[in-house]
C-alpha positions in Angstrom: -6.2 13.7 8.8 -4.8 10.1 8.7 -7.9 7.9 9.7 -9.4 6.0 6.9 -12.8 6.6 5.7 -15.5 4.6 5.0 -15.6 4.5 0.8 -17.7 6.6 -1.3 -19.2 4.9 -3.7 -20.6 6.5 -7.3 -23.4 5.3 -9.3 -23.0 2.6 -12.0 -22.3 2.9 -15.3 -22.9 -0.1 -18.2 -19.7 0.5 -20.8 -21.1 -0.9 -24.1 -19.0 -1.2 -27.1 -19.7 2.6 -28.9 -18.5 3.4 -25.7 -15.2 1.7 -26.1 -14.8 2.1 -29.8 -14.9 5.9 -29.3 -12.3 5.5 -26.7 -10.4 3.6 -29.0 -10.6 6.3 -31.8 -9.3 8.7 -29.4 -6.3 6.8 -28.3 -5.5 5.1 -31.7 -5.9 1.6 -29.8 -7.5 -0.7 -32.0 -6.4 -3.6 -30.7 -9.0 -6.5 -31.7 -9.4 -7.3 -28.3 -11.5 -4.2 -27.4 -13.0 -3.3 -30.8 -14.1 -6.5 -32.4 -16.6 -8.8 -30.6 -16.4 -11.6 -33.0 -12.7 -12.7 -33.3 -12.3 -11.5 -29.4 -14.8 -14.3 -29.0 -13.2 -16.5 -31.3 -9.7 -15.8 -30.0 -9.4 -15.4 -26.4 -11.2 -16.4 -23.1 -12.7 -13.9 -22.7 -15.8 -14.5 -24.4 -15.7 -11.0 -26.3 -14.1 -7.9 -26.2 -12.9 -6.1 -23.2 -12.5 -2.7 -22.1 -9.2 -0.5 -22.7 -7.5 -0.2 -19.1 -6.9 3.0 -20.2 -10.6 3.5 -20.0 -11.5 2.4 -16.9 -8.3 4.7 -15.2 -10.2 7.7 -17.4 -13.4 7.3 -15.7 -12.4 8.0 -11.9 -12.8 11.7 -12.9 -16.6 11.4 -13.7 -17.2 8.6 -11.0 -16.0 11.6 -8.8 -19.0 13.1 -9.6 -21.9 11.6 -8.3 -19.0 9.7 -5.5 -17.8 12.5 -3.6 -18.9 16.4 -2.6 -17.5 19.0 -5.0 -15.2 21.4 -4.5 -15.4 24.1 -2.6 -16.4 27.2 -4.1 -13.0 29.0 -5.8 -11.6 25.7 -5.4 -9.6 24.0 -8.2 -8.8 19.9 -7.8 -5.9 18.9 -9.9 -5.0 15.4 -11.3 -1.4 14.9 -8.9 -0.5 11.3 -10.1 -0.7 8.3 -8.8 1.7 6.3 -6.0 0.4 2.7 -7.5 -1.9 1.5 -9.9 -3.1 -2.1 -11.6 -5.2 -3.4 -13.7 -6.7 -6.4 -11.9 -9.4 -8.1 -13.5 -10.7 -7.3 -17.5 -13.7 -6.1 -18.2 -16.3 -7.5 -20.7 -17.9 -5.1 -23.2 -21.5 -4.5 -21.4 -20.2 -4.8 -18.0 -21.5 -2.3 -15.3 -19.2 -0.8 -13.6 -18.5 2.3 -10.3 -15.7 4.3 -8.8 -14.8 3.4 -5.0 -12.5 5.9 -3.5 -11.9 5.8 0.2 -9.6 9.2 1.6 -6.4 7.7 3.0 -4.7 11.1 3.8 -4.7 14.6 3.7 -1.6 17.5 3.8 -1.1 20.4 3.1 0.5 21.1 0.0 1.6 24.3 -2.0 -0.7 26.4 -0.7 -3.5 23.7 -1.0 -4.3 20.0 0.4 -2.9 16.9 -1.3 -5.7 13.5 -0.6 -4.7 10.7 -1.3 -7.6 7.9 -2.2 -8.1 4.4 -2.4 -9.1 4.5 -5.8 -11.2 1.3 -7.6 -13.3 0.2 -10.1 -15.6 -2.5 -9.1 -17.4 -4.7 -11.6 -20.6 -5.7 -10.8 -21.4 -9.1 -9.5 -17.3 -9.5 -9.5 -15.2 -10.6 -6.4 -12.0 -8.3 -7.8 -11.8 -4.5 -8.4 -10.9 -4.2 -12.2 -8.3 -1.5 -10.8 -6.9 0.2 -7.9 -4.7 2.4 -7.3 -3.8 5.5 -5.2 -4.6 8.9 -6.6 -3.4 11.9 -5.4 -5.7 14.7 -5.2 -4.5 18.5 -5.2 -6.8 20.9 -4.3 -6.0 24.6 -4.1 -8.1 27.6 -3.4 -11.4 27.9 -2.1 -11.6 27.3 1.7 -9.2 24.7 2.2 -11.0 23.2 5.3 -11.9 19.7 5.4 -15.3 18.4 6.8 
């Protein structure tokens, strides 16, 4: 299938800065501009901290979730990669933000069907995405048709 589709969209989510500090423990980023509101006020224009890019490209997994169907059952959807990605706007700390991910194409692919999605995180009230990219989706087993 190589028509477009219309973008699925998942629920919000506000990112406040436990949220961000955990991440941060768990990549070993402490860069002040994420975990430390006051001198990320003090020292950039951004008016406080910001949220790891790192993050944001974690979360399309769980904006899946409540964005698009779930697999099939027996079926098993692997991370493939991605053919682009950028990080587009920052994010302030407290920010709510969703997945966005439109199907741009579908193969077949070792025994399974490769999507590729117009993947983004929106920002609410915000003009930009804070990323996009294109994420390929593998998807094997289960009944491979597509709807």
């Amino acid at each position: 299938m190589n028509e477009a589709h219309a973008p699925h969209l998942s629920e919000w989510v506000t990112v406040d800065q436990p949220m961000v500090d955990r991440f941060a423990d768990a990549i070993d980023d402490h860069q002040f501009i994420h975990v430390d509101p006051e001198r990320a006020k003090a020292e950039t224009s951004y008016g406080g901290t910001i949220v790891h890019g790192f993050y944001l490209l974690s979360m399309l997994t769980a904006f899946t979730r409540s964005a698009l169907p779930p697999a099939k059952t027996g079926a098993v959807e692997i991370n493939y990669g991605f053919d682009k990605l950028r990080f587009l706007s920052p994010v302030p700390v407290g920010s709510r933000i969703r997945g966005s991910f439109t199907l741009e194409n579908e193969t077949p692919k070792a025994g399974g069907v490769l999507r590729s999605y117009d993947a983004r995180v929106e920002i609410e009230g915000a003009e930009r995405p804070a990323l996009a990219a294109s994420w390929l989706v593998l998807t094997v087993g289960g009944d491979q048709e597509t709807d």
